[in-house]
N, C-alpha and C positions, 0 to 999 in steps of 0.2 A: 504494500500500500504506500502510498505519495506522502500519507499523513498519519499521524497517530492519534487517536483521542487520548485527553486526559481525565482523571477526576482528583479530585483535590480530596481531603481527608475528611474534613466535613460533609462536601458531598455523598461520600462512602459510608459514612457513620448515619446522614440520614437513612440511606435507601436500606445498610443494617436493620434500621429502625423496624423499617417496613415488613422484613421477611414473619414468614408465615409460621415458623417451624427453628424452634431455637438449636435443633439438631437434626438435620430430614435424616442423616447417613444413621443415626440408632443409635440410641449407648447413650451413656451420661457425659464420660469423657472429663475431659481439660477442657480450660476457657480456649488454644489455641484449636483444638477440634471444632468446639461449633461455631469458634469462626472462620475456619479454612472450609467449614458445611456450610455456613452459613455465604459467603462469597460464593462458592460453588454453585450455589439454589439459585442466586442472582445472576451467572455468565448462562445457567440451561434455561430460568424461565424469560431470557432476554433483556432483562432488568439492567444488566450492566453488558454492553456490547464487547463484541471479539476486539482482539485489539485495541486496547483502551490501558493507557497507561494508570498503572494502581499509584496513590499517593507511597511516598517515602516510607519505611516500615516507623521512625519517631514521631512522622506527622499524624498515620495513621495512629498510633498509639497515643499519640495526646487528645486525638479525637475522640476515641474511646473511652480516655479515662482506663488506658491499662497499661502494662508494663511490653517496654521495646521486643524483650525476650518472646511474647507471644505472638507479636506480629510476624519476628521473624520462624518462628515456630510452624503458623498459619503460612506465610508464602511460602518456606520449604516444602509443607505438603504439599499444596496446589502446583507446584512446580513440580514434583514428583509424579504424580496424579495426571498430568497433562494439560491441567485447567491453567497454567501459567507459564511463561519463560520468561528472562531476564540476563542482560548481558550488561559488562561495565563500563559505564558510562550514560546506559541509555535509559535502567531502571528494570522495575519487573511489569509485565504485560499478562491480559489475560490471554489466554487459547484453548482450541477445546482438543482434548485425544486424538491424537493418528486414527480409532479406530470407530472415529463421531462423524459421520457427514455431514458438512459444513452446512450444505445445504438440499433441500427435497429435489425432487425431479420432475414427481409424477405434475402431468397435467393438470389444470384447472379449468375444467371446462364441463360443461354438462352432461350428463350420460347418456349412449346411444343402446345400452344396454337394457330392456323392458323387464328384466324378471329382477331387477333389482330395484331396492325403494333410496332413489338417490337425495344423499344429505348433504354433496356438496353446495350445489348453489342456493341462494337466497334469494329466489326470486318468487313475485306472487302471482297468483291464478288468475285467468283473465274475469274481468271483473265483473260477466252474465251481459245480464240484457244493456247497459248503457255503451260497451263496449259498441257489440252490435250497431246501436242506433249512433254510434261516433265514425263507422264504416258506411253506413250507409247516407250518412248526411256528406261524407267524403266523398260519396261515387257523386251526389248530385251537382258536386263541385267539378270535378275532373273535367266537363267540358271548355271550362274557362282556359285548362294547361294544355289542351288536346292538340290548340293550333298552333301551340308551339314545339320547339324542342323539350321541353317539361325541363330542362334544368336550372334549378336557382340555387346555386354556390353561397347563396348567403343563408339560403331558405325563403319559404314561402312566407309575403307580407304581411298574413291572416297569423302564419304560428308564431310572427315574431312580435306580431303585436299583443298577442295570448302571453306570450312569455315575459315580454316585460312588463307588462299590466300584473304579472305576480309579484316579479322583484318591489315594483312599485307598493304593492301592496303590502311585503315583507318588511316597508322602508327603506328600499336601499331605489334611489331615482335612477330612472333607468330610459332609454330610448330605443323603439325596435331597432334603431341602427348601432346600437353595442350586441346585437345581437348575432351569431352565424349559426344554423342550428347544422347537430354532425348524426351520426349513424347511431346514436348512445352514446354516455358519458367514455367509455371506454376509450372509443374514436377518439372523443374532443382531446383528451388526456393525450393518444398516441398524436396526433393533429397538433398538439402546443409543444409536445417535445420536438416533433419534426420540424416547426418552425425557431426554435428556443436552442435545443441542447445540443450539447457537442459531446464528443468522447471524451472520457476523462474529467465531467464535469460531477459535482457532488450535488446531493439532492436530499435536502433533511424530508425526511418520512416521518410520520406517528409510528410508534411500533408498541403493538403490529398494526397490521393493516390491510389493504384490499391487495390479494395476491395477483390480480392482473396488471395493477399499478407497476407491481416491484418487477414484472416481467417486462413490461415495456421501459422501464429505466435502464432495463440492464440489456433489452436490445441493442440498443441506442450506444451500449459501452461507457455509461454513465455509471456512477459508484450511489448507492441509496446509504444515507447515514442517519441512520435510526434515534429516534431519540424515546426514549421509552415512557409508555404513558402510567401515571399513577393508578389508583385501584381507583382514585375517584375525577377524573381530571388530568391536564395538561401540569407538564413541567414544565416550569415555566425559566427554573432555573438551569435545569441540564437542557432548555432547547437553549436559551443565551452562550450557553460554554460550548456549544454544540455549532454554532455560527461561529463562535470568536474563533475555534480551532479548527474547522474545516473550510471555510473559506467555500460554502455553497454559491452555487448559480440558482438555485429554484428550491421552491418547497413546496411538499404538496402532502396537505392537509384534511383530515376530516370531521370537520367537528360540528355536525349535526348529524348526530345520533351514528356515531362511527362505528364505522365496518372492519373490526370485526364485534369491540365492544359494547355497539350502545351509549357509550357517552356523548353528552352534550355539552360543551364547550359554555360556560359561561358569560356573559358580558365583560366582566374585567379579565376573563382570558381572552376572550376573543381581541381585544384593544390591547393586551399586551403581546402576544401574538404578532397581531399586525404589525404593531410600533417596532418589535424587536426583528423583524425579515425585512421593513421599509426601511430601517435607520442603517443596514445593511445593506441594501439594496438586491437584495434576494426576490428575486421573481415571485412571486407566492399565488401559485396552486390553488383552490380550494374545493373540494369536490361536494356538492352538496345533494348526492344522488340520495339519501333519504331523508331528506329535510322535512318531506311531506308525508313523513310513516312515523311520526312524532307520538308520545302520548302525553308532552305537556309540549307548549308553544315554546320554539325556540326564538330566544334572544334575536337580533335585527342580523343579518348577516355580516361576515369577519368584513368584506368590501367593505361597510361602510366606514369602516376607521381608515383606510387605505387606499385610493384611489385606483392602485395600479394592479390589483390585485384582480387575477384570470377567475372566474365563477366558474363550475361546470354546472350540468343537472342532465334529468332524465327522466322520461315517463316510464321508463321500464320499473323502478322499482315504486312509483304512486301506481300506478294503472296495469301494465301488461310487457312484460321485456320482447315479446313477440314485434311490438311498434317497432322496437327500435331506431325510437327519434332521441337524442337528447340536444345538447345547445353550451356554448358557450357567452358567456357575460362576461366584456373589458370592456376598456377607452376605445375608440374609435380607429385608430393609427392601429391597433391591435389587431381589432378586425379585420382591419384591411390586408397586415401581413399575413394574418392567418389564411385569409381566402385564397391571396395568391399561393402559400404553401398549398393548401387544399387543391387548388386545380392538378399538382401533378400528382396525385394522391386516389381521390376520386372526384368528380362534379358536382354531385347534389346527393341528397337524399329523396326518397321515392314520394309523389305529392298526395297520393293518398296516404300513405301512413302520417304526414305533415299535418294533412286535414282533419286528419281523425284526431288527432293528436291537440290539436288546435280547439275542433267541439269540447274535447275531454277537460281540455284548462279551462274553458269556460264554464265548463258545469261543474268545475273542480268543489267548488263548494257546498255543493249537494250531495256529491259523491265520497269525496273522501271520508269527512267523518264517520263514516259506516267501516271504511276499510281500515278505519286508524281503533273503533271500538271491538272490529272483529279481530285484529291483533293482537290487541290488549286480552282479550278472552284467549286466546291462543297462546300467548305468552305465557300467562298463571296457566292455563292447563299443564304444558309443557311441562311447569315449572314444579308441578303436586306431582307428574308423572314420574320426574328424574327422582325426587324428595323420596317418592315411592317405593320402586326400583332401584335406583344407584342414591342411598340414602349419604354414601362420604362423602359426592360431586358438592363441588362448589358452585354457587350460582348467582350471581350479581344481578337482582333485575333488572334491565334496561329501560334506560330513559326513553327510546323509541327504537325503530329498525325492524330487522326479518330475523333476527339470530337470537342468540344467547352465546356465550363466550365462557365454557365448562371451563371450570380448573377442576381434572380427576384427583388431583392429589399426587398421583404417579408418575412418572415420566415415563408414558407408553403410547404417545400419539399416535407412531407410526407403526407400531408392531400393533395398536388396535384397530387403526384403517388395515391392515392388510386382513387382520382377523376375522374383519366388519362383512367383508367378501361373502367369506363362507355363513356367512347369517343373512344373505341378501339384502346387503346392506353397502352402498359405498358412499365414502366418510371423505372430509376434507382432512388431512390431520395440522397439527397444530402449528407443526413449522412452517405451513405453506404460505402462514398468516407473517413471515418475521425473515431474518436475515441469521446465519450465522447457526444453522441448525436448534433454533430456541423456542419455547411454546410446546417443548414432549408433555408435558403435562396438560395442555389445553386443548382442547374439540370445539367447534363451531355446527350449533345443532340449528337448524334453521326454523323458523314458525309458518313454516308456507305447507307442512305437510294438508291434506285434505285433514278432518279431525276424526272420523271411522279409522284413519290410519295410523294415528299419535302412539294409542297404546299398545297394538303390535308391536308397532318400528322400535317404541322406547324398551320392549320387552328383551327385543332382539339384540338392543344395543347392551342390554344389562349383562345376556349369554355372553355373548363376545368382550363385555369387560372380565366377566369372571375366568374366561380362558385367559387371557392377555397377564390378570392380576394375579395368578395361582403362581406365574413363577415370578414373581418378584418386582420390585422396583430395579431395570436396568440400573441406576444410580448407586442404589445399594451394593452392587458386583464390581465397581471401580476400583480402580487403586487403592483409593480414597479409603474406602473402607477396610483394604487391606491394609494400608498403614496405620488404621487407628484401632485394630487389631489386639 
């Protein structure tokens, strides 16, 4: 890597604070064991990133309030164990074992497979009869586009003017000419980096986060530098140290009702936030693909603190990801660069699904609250079902979204998507959500199942944790645990 992060001892001694588990590796032990576990719980659930310079073993111990000798007690092991190195001059760093993949492989993408109940995506069902009548008030339209070539590179004037009339609504003033609508938010993201990024540029992400995101950064030969979100909210201070030492071009952001956790970004996060990527001059991203799957009103959007700040959205996760229409919100100058990137990319997007798409924002106010209370019902089912079945899972309820964001306790992401298979079941696992092989212990269970199918699927999940969990927490089988032995 070009750069190294650092944390300062403080730093370390907060996120300390934080961990769940004052020993995950067993045993009573020495102070230096459950803190060489306790660091280790923080490099695997992504809390503290690969590579990231550890404070000084004196700073770290005045931070603690403990003796030099444990500190250096605690890096020896983790240095032993593979969760560390360190060379003189440069300090010690974290890393994860020769024998940990760094990072997932498997796809993320929908499944074409029918005899299985898929858990990856989070996307919702189409939304019955208003759908329908948002298609067919689109076909009435289509002869206005007929005599032409149908393509409009910016999008159609009806959906841009639907789309800003939200922002506007949202408080954030808007013009359908800050408007370009793309293929889904996905597009718009791949569309801003094409005209934006370069190789070798860095990119603060939330971590974790939307795994299409971090694959299109890393198309591009871009570096994602994760900054890792609290249990309840943004860091506000590891995203500031996060910018001073890596010197990003762009960030990109989710914080209404994020993907994968459900948080909502506050007002005075969202304004420091802004301030801290604007005072920077960091491009800043924002994706607000489920703004409108809320189940309390989110705050006015991050834009309004920041003028320069790229909006995305998308009907696919209010209404139906089948449309796939979503849009981009900037300055004007922005738009324009974008479209010109976009003509060598593709021309338009198709004018009936614009149309339809266009009805549905205007009747959005009729419609959504329904989708946002059958959610909500869906969520708490979900929620009594895992409680039921998998009574150790952890569950944060979310503020809004199509997910929930399991912590099993375990670190067995990936060995229980592969498990999940043979229960007709395929799973996203936890890494797919992060950088750096992190999140074994997290699953993202989506709320889009039908509800005839909740307590099967959740039954099925519980077999397949109790194969995966008979042999062990992989964690437990480390080094780690052989040196404290």
């Amino acid at each position: 890597m070009a750069y190294m992060r650092a944390i300062d001892g403080r730093q370390l001694a907060r996120l300390l604070g934080r961990t769940q588990e004052a020993d995950p590796i067993g045993g009573t032990g020495t102070v230096y064991r459950h803190l060489a576990s306790a660091i280790q719980m923080l490099i695997l659930d992504g809390r503290l990133a690969i590579q990231t310079r550890l404070p000084s073993e004196r700073e770290l111990a005045t931070a603690l309030a403990t003796s030099r000798t444990t500190v250096t007690a605690a890096y020896d092991a983790l240095r032993t164990a593979g969760y560390a190195a360190s060379r003189r001059g440069a300090g010690t760093w974290t890393t994860l074992p020769d024998d940990r993949p760094a990072d997932p492989v498997a796809a993320f993408a929908p499944s074409t497979t029918s005899t299985h109940i898929d858990l990856a995506p989070a996307a919702p069902e189409a939304p019955g009869p208003e759908l329908r009548a948002a298609y067919e008030h689109a076909l009435t339209q289509l002869p206005h586009y007929m005599s032409g070539h149908g393509y409009h590179i910016l999008g159609l004037p009806s959906l841009r003017d639907a789309i800003a009339a939200r922002f506007n609504a949202r408080g954030l003033p808007t013009t359908p000419e800050q408007i370009i609508v793309t293929s889904g938010a996905q597009h718009a993201f791949t569309l801003v980096l094409a005209a934006l990024g370069r190789a070798g540029d860095r990119v603060i992400i939330d971590h974790p986060t939307y795994p299409n995101a971090l694959d299109a950064i890393r198309r591009i030969h871009a570096e994602p530098v994760p900054v890792t979100l609290a249990e309840d909210g943004w860091d506000l201070e590891a995203l500031a140290a996060a910018v001073r030492q890596s010197g990003p071009r762009l960030a990109y952001l989710l914080p209404d009702f994020q993907n994968p956790t459900g948080l909502l970004a506050s007002d005075v996060e969202r304004r420091h936030l802004a301030e801290t990527l604007a005072r920077a001059r960091v491009v800043t991203v924002v994706d607000e693909s489920n703004v409108e799957v809320g189940f309390v009103t989110p705050p006015p959007p991050l834009a309004t603190y920041a003028p320069g700040v790229i909006t995305l959205g998308s009907a696919g996760k209010s209404f139906w990801g089948g449309l796939r229409i979503g849009w981009i919100r900037a300055e004007q100058t922005m738009i324009r660069r974008l479209a010109t990137t976009r003509a060598n990319l593709d021309l338009a997007s198709p004018p009936v699904e614009q149309e339809a798409t266009a009805h549905l924002l205007r009747q959005a106010d009729e419609i959504l609250p329904h989708r946002r209370a059958d959610l909500r019902e869906r969520r708490d089912a979900m929620i009594a079902l895992l409680a039921e079945y998998l009574p150790g899972w952890r569950v944060r309820p979310p503020d809004g979204g199509l997910a929930l964001w399991c912590d099993m306790g375990m670190h067995v992401s990936s060995r229980l998507t592969t498990a999940a298979g043979q229960h007709g079941l395929r799973l996203a696992a936890g890494p797919r959500f992060g950088v750096d092989g992190a999140f074994e212990r997290r699953i993202r269970l989506p709320l889009t199942l039908p509800r005839d199918v909740m307590q099967p699927t959740v039954q099925r999940l519980a077999h397949a944790f109790e194969s995966v969990a008979a042999g062990g927490d992989p964690v437990a089988t480390t080094n780690l645990r052989e040196l404290f032995a």
